[in-house]
Each structure stands twice: as structure tokens, then as C-alpha cells.
TITORRO-359154 format. One line per field, with one value per residue (C-alpha): residue number from 0; chain; x, y, z. Coordinates in steps of 0.1 Angstrom, whole numbers, plus 5000, padded with zeros to 4 digits. Last residue first. Layout:
n (NUM|...)
chain (A|...)
x (X|...)
y (Y|...)
z (Z|...)
END
This chain:
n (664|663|662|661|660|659|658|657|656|655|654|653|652|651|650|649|648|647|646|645|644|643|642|641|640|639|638|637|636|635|634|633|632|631|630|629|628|627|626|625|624|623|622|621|620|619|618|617|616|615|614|613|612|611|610|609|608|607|606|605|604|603|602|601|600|599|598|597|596|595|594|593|592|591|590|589|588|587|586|585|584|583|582|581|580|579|578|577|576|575|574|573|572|571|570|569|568|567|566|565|564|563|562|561|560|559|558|557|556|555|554|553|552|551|550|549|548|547|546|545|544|543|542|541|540|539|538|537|536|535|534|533|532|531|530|529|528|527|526|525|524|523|522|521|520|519|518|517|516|515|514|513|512|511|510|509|508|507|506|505|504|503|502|501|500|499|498|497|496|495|494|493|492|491|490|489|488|487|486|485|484|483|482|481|480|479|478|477|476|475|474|473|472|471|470|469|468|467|466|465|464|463|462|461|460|459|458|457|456|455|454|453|452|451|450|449|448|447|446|445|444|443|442|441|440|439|438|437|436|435|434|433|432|431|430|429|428|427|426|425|424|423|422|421|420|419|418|417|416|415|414|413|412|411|410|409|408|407|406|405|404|403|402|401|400|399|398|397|396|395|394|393|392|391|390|389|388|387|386|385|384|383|382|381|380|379|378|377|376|375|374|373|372|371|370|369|368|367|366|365|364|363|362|361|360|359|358|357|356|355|354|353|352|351|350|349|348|347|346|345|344|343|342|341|340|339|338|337|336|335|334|333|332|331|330|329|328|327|326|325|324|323|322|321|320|319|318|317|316|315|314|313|312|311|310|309|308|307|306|305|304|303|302|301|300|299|298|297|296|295|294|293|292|291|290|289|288|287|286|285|284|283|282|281|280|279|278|277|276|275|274|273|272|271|270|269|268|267|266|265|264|263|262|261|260|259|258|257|256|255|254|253|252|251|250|249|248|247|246|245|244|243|242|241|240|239|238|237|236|235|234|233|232|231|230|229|228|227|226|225|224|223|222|221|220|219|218|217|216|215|214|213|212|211|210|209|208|207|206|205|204|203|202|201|200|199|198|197|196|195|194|193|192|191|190|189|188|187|186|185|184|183|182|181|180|179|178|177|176|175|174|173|172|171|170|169|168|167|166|165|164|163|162|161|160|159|158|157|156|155|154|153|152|151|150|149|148|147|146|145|144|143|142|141|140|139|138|137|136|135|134|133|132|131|130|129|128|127|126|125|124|123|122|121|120|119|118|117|116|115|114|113|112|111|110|109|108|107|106|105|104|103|102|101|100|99|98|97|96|95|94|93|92|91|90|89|88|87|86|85|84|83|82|81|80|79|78|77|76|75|74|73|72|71|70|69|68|67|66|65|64|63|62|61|60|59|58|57|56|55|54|53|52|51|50|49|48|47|46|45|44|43|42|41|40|39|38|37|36|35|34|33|32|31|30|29|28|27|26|25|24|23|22|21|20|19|18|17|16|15|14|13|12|11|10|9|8|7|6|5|4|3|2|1|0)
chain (A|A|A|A|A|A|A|A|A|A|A|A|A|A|A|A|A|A|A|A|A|A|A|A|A|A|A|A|A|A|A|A|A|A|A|A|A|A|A|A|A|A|A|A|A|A|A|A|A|A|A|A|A|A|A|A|A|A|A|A|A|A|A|A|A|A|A|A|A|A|A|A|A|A|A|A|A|A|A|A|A|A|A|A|A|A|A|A|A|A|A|A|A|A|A|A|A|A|A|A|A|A|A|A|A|A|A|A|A|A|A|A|A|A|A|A|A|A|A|A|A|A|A|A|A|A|A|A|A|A|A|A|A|A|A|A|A|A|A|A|A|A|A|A|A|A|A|A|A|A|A|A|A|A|A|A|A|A|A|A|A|A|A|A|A|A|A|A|A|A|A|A|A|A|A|A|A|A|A|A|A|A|A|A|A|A|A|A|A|A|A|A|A|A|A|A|A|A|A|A|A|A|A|A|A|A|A|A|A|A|A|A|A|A|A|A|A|A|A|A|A|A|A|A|A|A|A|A|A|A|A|A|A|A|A|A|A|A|A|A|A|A|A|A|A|A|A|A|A|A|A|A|A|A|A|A|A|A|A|A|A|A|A|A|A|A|A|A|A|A|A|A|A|A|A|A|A|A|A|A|A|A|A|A|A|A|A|A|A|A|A|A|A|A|A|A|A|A|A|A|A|A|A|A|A|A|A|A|A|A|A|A|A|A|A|A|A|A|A|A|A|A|A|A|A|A|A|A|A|A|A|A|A|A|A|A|A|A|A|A|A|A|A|A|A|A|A|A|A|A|A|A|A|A|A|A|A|A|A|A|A|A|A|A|A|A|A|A|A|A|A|A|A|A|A|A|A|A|A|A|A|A|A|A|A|A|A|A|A|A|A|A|A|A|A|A|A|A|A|A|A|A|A|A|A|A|A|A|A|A|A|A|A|A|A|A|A|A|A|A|A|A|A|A|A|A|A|A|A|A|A|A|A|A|A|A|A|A|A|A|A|A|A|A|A|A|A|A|A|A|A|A|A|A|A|A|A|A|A|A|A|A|A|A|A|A|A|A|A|A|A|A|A|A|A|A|A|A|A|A|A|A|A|A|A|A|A|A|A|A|A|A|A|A|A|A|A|A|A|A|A|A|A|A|A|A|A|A|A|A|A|A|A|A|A|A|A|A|A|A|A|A|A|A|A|A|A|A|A|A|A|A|A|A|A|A|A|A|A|A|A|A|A|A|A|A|A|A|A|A|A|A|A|A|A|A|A|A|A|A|A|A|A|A|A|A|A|A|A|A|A|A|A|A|A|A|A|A|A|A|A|A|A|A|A|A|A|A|A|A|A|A|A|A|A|A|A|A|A|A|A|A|A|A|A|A|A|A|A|A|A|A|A|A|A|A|A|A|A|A|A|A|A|A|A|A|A|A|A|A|A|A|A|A|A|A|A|A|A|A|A|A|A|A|A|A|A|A|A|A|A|A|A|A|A|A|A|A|A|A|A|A|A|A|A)
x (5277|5290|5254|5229|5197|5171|5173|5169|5132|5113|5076|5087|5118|5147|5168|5153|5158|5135|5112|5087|5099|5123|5102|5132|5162|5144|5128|5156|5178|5151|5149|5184|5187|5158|5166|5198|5210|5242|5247|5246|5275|5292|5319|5332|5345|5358|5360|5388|5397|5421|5402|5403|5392|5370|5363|5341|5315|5288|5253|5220|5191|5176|5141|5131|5124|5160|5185|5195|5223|5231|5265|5279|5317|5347|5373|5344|5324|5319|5358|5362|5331|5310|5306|5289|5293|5261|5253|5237|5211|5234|5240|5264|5276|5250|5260|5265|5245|5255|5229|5239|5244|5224|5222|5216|5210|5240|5229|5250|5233|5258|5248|5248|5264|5297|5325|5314|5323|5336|5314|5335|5361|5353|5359|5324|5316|5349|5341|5306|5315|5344|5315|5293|5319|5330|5292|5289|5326|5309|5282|5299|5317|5293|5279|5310|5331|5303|5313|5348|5343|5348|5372|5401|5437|5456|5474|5453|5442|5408|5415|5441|5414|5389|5416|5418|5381|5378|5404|5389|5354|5370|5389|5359|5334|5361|5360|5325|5321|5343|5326|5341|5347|5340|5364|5367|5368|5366|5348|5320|5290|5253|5230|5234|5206|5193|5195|5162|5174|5169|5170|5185|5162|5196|5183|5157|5185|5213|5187|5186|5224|5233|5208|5218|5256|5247|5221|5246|5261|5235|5247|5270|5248|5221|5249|5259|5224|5204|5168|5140|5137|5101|5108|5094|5115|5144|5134|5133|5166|5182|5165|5176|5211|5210|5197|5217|5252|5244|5235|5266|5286|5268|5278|5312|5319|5302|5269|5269|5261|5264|5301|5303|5338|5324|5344|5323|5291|5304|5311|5288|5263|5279|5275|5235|5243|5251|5227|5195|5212|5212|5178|5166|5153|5131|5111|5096|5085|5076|5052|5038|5032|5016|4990|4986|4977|4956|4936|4945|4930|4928|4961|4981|4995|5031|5028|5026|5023|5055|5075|5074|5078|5104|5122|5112|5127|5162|5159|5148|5175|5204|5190|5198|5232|5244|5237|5251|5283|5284|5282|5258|5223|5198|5184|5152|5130|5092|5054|5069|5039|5029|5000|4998|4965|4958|4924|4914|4899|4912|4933|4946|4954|4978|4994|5001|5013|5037|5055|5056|5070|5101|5122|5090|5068|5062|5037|5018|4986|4967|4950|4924|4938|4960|4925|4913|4943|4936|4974|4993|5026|5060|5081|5073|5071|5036|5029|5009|4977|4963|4926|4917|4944|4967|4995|5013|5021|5038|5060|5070|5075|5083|5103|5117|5132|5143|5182|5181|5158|5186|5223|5217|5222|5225|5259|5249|5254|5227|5216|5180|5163|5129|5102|5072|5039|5016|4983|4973|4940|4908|4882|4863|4870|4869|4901|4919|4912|4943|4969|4978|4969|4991|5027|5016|5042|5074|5079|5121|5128|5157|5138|5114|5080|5049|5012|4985|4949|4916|4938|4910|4902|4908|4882|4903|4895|4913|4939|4948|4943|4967|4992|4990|4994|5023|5038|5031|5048|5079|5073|5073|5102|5122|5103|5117|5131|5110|5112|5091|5095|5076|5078|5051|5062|5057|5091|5110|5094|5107|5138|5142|5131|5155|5182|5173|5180|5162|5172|5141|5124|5091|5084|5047|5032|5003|4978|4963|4961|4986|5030|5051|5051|5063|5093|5107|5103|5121|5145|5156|5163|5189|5211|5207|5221|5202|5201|5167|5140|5105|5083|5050|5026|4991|4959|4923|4895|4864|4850|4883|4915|4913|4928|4925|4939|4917|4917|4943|4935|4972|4982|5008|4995|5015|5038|5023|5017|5051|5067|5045|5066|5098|5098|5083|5113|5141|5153|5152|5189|5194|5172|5197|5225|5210|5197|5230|5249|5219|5225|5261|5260|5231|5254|5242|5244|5220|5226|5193|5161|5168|5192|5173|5135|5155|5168|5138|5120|5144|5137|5098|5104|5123|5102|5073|5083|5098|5069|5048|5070|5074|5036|5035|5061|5046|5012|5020|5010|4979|4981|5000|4997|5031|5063|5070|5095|5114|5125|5147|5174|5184|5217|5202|5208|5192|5161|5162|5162|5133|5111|5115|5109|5084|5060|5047|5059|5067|5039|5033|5001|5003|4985|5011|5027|4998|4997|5032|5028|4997|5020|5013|5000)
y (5187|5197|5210|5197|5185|5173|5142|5163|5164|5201|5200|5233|5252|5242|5264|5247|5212|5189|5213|5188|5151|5143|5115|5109|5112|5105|5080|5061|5068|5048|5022|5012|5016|4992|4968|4960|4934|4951|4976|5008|5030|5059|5084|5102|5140|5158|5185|5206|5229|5211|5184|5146|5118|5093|5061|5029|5045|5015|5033|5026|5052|5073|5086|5117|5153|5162|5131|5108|5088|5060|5046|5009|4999|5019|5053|5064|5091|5123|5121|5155|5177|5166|5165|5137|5116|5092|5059|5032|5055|5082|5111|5145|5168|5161|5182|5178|5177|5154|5135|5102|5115|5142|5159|5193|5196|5207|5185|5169|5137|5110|5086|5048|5019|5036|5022|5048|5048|5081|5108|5136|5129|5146|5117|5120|5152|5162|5140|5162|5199|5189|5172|5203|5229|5206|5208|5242|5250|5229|5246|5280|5266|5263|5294|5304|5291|5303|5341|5337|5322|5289|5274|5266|5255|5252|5282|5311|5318|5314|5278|5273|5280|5258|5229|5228|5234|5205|5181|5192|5178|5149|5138|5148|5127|5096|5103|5106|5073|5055|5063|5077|5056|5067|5068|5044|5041|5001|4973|4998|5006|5010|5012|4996|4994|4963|4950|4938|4914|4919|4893|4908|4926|4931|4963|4975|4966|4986|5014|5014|5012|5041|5059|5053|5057|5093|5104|5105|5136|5153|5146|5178|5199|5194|5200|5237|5247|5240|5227|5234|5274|5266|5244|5277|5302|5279|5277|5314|5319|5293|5307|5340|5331|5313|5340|5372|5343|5337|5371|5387|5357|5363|5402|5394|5365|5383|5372|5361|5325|5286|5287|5254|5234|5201|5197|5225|5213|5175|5191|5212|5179|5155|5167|5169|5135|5129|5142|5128|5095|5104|5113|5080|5077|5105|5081|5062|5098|5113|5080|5082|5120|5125|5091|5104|5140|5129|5105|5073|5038|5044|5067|5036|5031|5044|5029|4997|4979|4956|4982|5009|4990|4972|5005|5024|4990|4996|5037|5027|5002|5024|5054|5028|5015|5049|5067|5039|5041|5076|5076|5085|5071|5090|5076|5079|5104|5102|5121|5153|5168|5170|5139|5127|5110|5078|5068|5035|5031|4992|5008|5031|5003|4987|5016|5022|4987|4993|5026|5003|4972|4989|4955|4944|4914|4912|4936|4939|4924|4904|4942|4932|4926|4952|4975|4956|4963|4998|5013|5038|5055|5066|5043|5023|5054|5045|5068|5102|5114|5129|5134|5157|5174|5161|5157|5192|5180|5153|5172|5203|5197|5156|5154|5189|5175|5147|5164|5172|5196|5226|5221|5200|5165|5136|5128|5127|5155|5158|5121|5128|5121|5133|5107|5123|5106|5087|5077|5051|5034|5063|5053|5048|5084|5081|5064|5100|5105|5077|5107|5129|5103|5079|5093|5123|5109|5108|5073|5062|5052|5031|4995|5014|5020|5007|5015|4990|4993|4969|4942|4913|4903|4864|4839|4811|4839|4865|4845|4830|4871|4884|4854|4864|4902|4891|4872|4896|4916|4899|4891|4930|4934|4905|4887|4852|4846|4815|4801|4836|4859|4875|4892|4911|4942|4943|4966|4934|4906|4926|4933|4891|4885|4912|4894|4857|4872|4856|4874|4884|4899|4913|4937|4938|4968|4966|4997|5013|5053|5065|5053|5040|5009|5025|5045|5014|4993|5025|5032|4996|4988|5014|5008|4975|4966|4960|4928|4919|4943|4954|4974|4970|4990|4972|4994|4980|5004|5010|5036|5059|5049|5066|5097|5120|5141|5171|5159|5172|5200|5207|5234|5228|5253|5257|5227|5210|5238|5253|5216|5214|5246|5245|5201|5222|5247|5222|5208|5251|5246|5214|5228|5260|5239|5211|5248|5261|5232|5232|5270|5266|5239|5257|5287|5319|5319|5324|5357|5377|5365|5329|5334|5360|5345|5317|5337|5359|5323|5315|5348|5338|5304|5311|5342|5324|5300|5324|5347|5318|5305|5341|5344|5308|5315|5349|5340|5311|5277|5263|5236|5211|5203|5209|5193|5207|5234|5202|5191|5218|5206|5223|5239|5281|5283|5252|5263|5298|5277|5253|5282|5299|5270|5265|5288|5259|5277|5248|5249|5213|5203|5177|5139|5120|5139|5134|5098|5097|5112|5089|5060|5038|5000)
z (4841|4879|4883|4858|4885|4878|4894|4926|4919|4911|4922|4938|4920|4931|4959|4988|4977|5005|5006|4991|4987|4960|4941|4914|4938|4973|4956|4943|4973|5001|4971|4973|5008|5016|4989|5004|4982|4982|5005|4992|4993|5011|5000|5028|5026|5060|5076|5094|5061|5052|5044|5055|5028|5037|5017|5017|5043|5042|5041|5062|5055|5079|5074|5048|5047|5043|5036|5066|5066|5094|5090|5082|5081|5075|5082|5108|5105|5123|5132|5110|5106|5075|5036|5018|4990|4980|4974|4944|4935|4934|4959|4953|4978|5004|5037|5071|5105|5132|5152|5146|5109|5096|5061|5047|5009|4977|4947|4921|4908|4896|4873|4882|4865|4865|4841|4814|4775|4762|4754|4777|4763|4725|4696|4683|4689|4666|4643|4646|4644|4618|4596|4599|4593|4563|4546|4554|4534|4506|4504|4501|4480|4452|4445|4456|4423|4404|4420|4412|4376|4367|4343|4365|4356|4390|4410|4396|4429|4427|4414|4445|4464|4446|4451|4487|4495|4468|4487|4523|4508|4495|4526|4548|4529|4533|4571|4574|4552|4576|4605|4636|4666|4702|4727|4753|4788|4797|4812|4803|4826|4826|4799|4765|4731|4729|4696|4679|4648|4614|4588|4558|4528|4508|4486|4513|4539|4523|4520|4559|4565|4541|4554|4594|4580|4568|4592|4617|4604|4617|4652|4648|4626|4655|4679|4663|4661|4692|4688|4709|4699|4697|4665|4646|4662|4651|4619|4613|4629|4605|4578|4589|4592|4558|4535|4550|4543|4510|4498|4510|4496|4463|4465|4474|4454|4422|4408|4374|4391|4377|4352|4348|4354|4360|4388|4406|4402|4411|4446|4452|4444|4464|4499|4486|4478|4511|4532|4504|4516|4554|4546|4546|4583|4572|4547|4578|4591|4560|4552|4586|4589|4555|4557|4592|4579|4549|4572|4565|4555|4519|4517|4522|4489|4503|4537|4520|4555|4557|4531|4547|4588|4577|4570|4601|4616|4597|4609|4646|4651|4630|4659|4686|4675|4665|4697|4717|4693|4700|4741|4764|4746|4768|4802|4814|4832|4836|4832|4819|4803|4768|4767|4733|4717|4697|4687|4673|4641|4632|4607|4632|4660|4636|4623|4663|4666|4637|4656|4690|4672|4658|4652|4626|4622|4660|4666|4702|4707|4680|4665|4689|4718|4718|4719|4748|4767|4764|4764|4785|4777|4787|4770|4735|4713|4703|4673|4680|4662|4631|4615|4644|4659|4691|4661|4669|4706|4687|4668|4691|4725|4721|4687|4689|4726|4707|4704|4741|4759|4768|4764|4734|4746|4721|4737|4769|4792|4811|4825|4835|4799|4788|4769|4763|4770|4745|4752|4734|4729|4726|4713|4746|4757|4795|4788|4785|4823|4832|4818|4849|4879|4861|4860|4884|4910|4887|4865|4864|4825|4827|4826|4799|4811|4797|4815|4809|4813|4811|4835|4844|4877|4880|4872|4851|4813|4832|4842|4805|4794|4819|4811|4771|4776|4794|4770|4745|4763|4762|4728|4715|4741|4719|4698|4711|4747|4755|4789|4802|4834|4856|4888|4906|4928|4964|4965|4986|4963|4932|4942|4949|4918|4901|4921|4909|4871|4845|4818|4800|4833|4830|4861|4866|4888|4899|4905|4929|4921|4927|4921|4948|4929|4899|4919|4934|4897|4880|4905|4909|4868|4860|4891|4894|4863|4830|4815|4799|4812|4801|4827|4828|4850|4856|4859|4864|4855|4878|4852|4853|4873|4907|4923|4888|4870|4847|4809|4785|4762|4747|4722|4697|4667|4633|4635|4608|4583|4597|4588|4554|4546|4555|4537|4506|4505|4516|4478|4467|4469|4452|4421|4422|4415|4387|4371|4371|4353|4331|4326|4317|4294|4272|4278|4293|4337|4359|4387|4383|4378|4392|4418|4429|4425|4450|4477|4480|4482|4512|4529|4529|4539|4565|4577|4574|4600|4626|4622|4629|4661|4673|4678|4690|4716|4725|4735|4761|4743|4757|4785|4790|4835|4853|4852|4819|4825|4843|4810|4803|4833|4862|4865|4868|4831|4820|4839|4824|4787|4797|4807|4779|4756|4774|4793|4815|4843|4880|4898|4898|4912|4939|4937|4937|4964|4985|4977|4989|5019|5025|5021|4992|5000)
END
């Protein structure tokens, strides 16, 4: 049974601004992270964003038209040769007008009209909460199972263990949590489910109480207190099936991390909040969600054709007519991809299953069954994953324009470069105004450079049609601190791209035989000089320190709160879900052996002190760990981390948990 304090919590009103991005981007400043703008109820979008977000959009596409009538009217080149060469140039230029324009006719309103929360599932509902897990340490896996059973209203919580693991048993039977596990491993999570769907329905049908309601969590993605009471009300709607959730992370500093939201923070602030219209709708994103079990049951539960099984059991559910809505609040934390070849491995996953998916349902000739907007959104987004092919050839194209020698633009350097540069500033202002200022420049050209190798590896498999197999992406530690590894095609795209830079500069200066003019030569260079900022940018993200591989299982929260031991107050430096370093007066603790901690606004914990180091300044720093197979400890740091109780962190914001904190990041 919860604790009434818990319930209470569960049951608060965050008052943390839902002004977002502003919000988001004070919060970063002050060391707590973007996502905790959206603790509170989604709501309509504050006045200025959207007002800045259309005049951002149409002044993109507006300056980018200018751009075009002016290469047109005034700087193309005589010559039969010459203008084709041109044209072929000025074609791959205008390439992102209709994707600026769809996106602001998309992205035009993101409003929210959830329903109000509530203490009890709607109608006399049952609620389980799954959460998926194969080989995760304890460190990922015991925050989310401690938080979800802490969670209002009553509810199970199932924990379905694909590795078999007598510890995760044992968690489970300590938190009051059900375990389950299967003898065959096949499908993946999409079978792991379905294994579970399977046992709730063979219980159901022997007399049991039926589950109407399930609520999916990743093993890493920790739920807060309104996880339920915020989004059970959209099953008062008896067509709806999904509710979708976005999915923040709470280790700052990954690699996909923008400073801000994160590179999918566009995905969940902007994007999906923009689908909650009629005719559209949010994919399952396989975390953060809820689903009418009655609905799985119909479509034959959750899709095992394809490695992406939550975007195809969404297609699934629309044929059949089901509803799917998106809930724009920060419901749970997870963990982001932290290194580059964690990155790679999951985004190549979703890109080969977004390819499955295409070709599995004929997303192409399924306008029949589709709105106009889903039928838009689904094929685009399958398609997207192929844009690492469109990135390279549009590398390509500068390149083969200049060898061929073609003079493309009348225009002089100066005046072209002038033009150029006025042109692609405000576009990139424009666009950013428009994605809610939820993307940040330089690491979106950094990570962009992904999209190469994740192309190249999704139209191999429409070519080869291989087997695919779901790969888990990794969390937790490395025997080892690695860099990552650069891609062989960025580094061949860099050698040619630094050969052309090389060689038009010599061209200008008279150095090598050129035919091109000044100007064409900048037409074209300046393309190519983008296209080398954004490959140094992101070899260069690639190989930075900080992205190496890990050999901590748990990430580090900074916070600065009062502590006791025995009666002694201190101070919490930083705390962990496996321990915690604190600061005290020296000969407070002892050298070894087991101390009593307690953190503000909760009970004592038991530690081991595994190191203390004496300061000069008459204190003292101990590092102090969890027992293992202490449950107790392990879930007593969990919560206080992800379900930090109330005046617990003075200088947060209320409703604000310590887990979202970026100091020392």
C-alpha cells in the first residue's frame, strides 16, 4: 500500500511555468534541466512562443523564396552547358522549400487539452505498469520498479524479466512488485509483452480480475508521481487506445544532449504536441505511455513482424479506428544514449525497423485507410530515416558542380557571399523560432552527420532485405573508457570535401587551371565550406572525452542539501542511486563499516563509508555506498532522487526532483 505522503505527492500540482521553451532555457541556466519546465499540466502555448514560432516559420520560407527569385532573375548563367549546370545547383537549393513549409503547416498550433487528474482509474478500470528488462544493472532497473510501485492510484506493477536474474526476483518481492519471466526469449520486448498480455488474458478467462489498462516504462525510464493520475482520464474516451507521453532524459550531458531539451526534445515539445488534431495522432514510442488492453487485443497484441514494434502497433490500431493522443507533460526520466556508438546502435534500430515497417504495410499506397495527415506524417516519418542519403548526395552535388567546370552564378563573390550568408542566418533563425527554439544549432549539425551511416544502412537493407534482429541498446558501465569511433564514410566525405576546398582555392588563385568564375566558384563553395563545418563539428563530437564509454552503472546527481548523521548535521555533495558523497566535521564518520544517513524530509538510511578523505579545512569527505541486496537503501535513494519530497531542495523550483539537477555537468 502507498504512504499517505506519497499519495499526497502524487497527487500535487506542479507549479513549475509551462511557458516553454523559455522556461526550459532559464532552467538550463540556473543547472536544472529543460524538461522540468513541463512538470506541470500542458496547456495552451504562452502568447509569445506561437507568435514568434509563425513569424519564425514564414520568415524562412519567405527569405528562402527571396533567395531563389534571385538566383533565378538575376545571377543564371548563358550557355546551354552553363544554365543546366546552374539549374541542377539551384534545384538542390530550393530541395528544403516544401519540407519549411509542410513543417510550419504542421507545426502551426501545439496546444494541449488534457483531461483534469484524477485519484482513481476511470469507470472502475484495472491498471498494471509493465516494465521490460533483459540485462540492465541495478542501478537502472531499481529506480524504475521502486518508483512505479510508489505510484497513485492502485495499480500493479509487473516487472518482466528476460534474463532471469534471481536478484531482480528478489527486488521485486521486497518493493511488492510482481515478477515474471518467460522460457522463451523470442520477439524481443514485442514478445515479452506479449507474454504478458497472454498470462493476463489466461487469468482473466480462470476467474481472475481482468487488466483493462497498461502503463509501459522502459527499465531506465524512472515514472514521477503524476505518471498515472495525469493521463488515466483520456480512457473516458472509449476510442481512445494510446496515450503517449514524452520521453525526457536525466543524465545531462549525453551525447544527444543540446544544452537545453536534448536532440528529441523537437520530437516531444513540438511534433507530437502538433498531432493532438483531428485526423492525426501520435505513434507508440514504446516508454512513457498507456494502452487499452482491449484495443492490443484486437489488432493480436503487440507487433512482432517488425524491430520497431511500437510505431507498427500504432498503424495497427489506426486501421482498426482507434484513437491515439499525446500527453505534453513530463510524466518520467530515462536515460539517453551516452556515448556515439550507443547513439548509432539505437538510431540504426529505429531507421532499419522504420524501413520494415514501409515496406510491411505499404505505407506508400496507404492513403485508403489514413487520414491525409497520418497518411503525411507516417510515410515522411519512415522516409526520414533516409535522409542520410539525400545528406550525402546533397554533399555530392557542390562538389560534382564544381568539377564540372560550369560557370552557375553572374553574381560576384562578394555580393553572392553577401546574399548567401543574410539567407542562411535568417532561415536558421526562422526555423528555430518555429521548433520553439527546441533545437540548438551547432549539435544538431554535429549529430547530423549520423544520418549518413543510418541511410546508408537502411537502403542497404531494402536492397539486401537481411533478417533483422532487435539489439538492445546499453545502459550502465564499460569494462573500459573508450572513445567513440568515427565512421568510415564521414572520414572519406571529409577527405574529399577538404580536397575540393583545397583545390577551389588554389582555382581562385590562379594556381591550378580553373574554368569557373569567382562568383560560380562560391555558389558552390559555400556549400561545401557548410558541409565541412558540419563534419568537423561532429568527428569532433564523436571523439570529444567527455562521450567516452562509462565504468559507473549509476549517474551521479549533484545536489547541495543538509544531512544528519547520529545527530550530526552535514551536507549532500552528490548522491546516486547506488550511494552518496557527503561532507562533514572531521571524526563524524568512521574510516569503515555501516553509518546512518538521513537526507532532508526523509528517514535514515543505512550506508557503508568505503572512503573518507580529510580536508584542510577541518571537515571531512566520505563516499558511502549501498549495500548490496539491500533493497531498503536502494529504494530509500531512488525515491528520494526521482520523488524528492517537498522542501526537500530549497533552491529548486517546487515539484522540482533532485534528478534534475545539471550541476557539475
Amino acid at each position: 500500500m502507498l504512504s499517505d505522503n506519497v499519495r499526497l505527492r502524487a497527487e500535487e500540482v506542479f507549479v513549475v511555468s509551462r511557458s516553454a521553451p523559455v522556461g526550459a532555457k532559464a532552467l538550463s541556466r540556473a543547472g536544472i534541466a529543460g524538461w522540468a519546465a513541463r512538470l506541470g499540466p500542458p496547456g495552451s502555448e504562452a502568447p509569445r512562443s506561437r507568435r514568434l514560432a509563425h513569424i519564425g516559420g514564414l520568415a524562412a520560407i519567405f527569405v528562402l523564396v527571396l533567395y531563389l527569385i534571385w538566383r533565378v532573375l538575376f545571377t543564371m548563367p548563358s550557355g546551354d552547358w552553363n544554365l543546366t549546370i546552374a539549374w541542377i545547383l539551384v534545384a538542390f537549393e530550393a530541395l528544403p522549400l516544401t519540407g519549411l513549409i509542410l513543417k510550419a503547416a504542421s507545426v502551426w498550433n501545439i496546444d494541449s487539452n488534457p483531461p483534469e487528474p484524477v485519484t482513481e482509474a476511470p469507470n472502475g478500470m484495472r491498471v498494471a505498469v509493465l516494465i521490460p528488462t533483459y540485462n540492465e544493472p541495478i542501478e537502472v532497473l531499481t529506480p524504475t520498479v521502486a518508483a512505479a510501485c510508489e505510484l497513485a492510484p492502485d495499480h500493479e506493477t509487473w516487472v518482466l524479466d528476460d534474463g532471469g536474474r534471481p536478484w531482480v526476483e528478489q527486488m521485486c518481492a521486497a518493493y511488492g512488485a510482481r515478477y515474471v519471466r518467460r522460457d522463451r526469449h523470442d520477439h524481443a520486448k514485442a514478445g515479452n509483452m506479449n507474454h504478458a498480455l497472454d498470462l493476463m488474458a489466461a487469468e482473466k478467462a480462470a476467474g481472475a480480475p481482468g487488466i483493462d489498462i497498461i502503463a509501459v516504462l522502459d527499465c531506465d525510464h524512472v515514472p514521477l508521481p503524476t505518471f498515472l493520475t495525469a493521463t488515466l482520464g483520456w480512457f473516458d474516451d472509449a476510442d481512445v487506445a494510446l496515450i503517449q507521453g514524452p520521453q525526457s532524459f536525466y543524465n545531462g550531458g549525453a551525447f544527444d544532449d543540446d544544452g537545453i531539451t536534448g536532440e528529441q526534445g523537437m520530437f516531444f515539445n513540438v511534433l507530437m504536441p502538433s498531432r493532438n488534431v483531428p485526423g492525426a495522432g501520435p505513434f507508440w514510442c514504446g516508454s512513457t505511455s498507456l494502452l487499452r488492453v482491449s484495443a492490443l487485443q484486437e489488432v493480436g497484441g503487440v507487433a512482432t513482424e517488425t524491430i520497431t514494434e511500437d510505431m507498427h502497433t500504432t498503424l495497427k490500431l489506426i486501421r482498426r479506428g482507434w484513437r491515439t493522443v499525446y500527453h505534453h507533460q513530463t510524466l518520467a526520466v530515462g536515460l539517453a544514449p551516452a556515448t556515439p556508438d550507443q547513439y548509432l546502435l539505437q538510431r540504426r534500430r529505429w531507421g532499419m525497423g522504420a524501413m520494415q515497417i514501409l515496406v510491411h504495410e505499404r505505407l506508400w499506397a496507404a492513403k485508403s485507410w489514413m487520414s491525409w495527415r497520418n497518411y503525411h506524417e507516417y510515410l515522411n516519418g519512415t522516409l526520414w530515416w533516409l535522409e542520410g542519403i539525400a545528406t550525402l548526395v546533397a554533399f555530392l552535388i557542390p562538389v560534382l558542380v564544381m568539377l564540372s567546370g560550369a560557370q552557375t552564378s553572374t553574381a560576384g563573390p562578394v555580393l553572392f557571399t553577401g546574399v548567401f550568408i543574410v539567407m542562411f542566418i535568417v532561415r536558421l533563425w526562422g526555423s528555430k523560432q518555429l521548433m520553439r527554439n527546441e533545437i540548438h544549432w551547432p549539435t544538431a549539425f554535429a549529430l547530423r552527420i549520423f544520418r549518413v551511416p543510418v541511410g546508408l544502412a537502411c537502403l542497404w537493407w531494402l536492397m539486401s532485405r537481411n533478417i533483422l534482429e532487435f539489439e538492445v541498446t546499453p545502459k550502465g558501465a564499460a569494462d573500459l573508457r573508450l572513445r567513440g569511433r568515427t565512421p568510415r564514410i564521414l572520414i572519406v566525405m571529409f577527405i574529399l570535401i577538404t580536397g575540393m576546398i583545397l583545390y577551389a582555392a588554389a582555382g581562385l588563385a590562379g594556381l591550378v587551371p580553373w574554368r569557373t568564375s569567382p562568383g560560380s566558384t562560391v555558389a558552390s563553395g559555400a556549400w561545401l565550406v557548410l558541409a565541412g563545418v558540419v563534419l568537423v563539428l561532429g568527428t569532433r563530437r564523436i571523439r570529444a572525452a567527455e562521450f567516452s564509454t562509462s565504468r559507473r552503472n549509476g549517474h551521479r546527481v549533484e545536489v547541495t542539501a543538509p544531512v544528519e548523521s547520529d545527530g550530526v548535521p552535514g551536507e549532500l555533495l552528490d548522491i546516486s542511486v547506488g550511494g552518496a558523497a557527503v561532507r562533514f566535521p572531521q571524526g563524524t564518520l568512521p574510516p569503515s563499516g555501516p553509518v546512518m544517513l538521513r537526507l532532508p524530509m526523509s528517514g535514515p538510511v543505512q550506508l557503508e563509508v568505503i572512503r573518507v578523505i580529510e580536508q584542510p579545512d577541518g571537515s571531512q569527505i566520505a563516499s558511502l555506498k549501498a549495500v548490496d541486496d539491500d533493497w531498503a537503501a536502494y529504494r530509500a535513494l531512488s525515491l528520494w532522487i526521482f520523488h524528492t519530497p517537498a522542501g526537500a531542495l530549497p533552491d529548486f523550483p517546487p515539484g522540482v526532483p533532485a534528478a534534475a539537477s545539471l550541476r557539475g555537468r
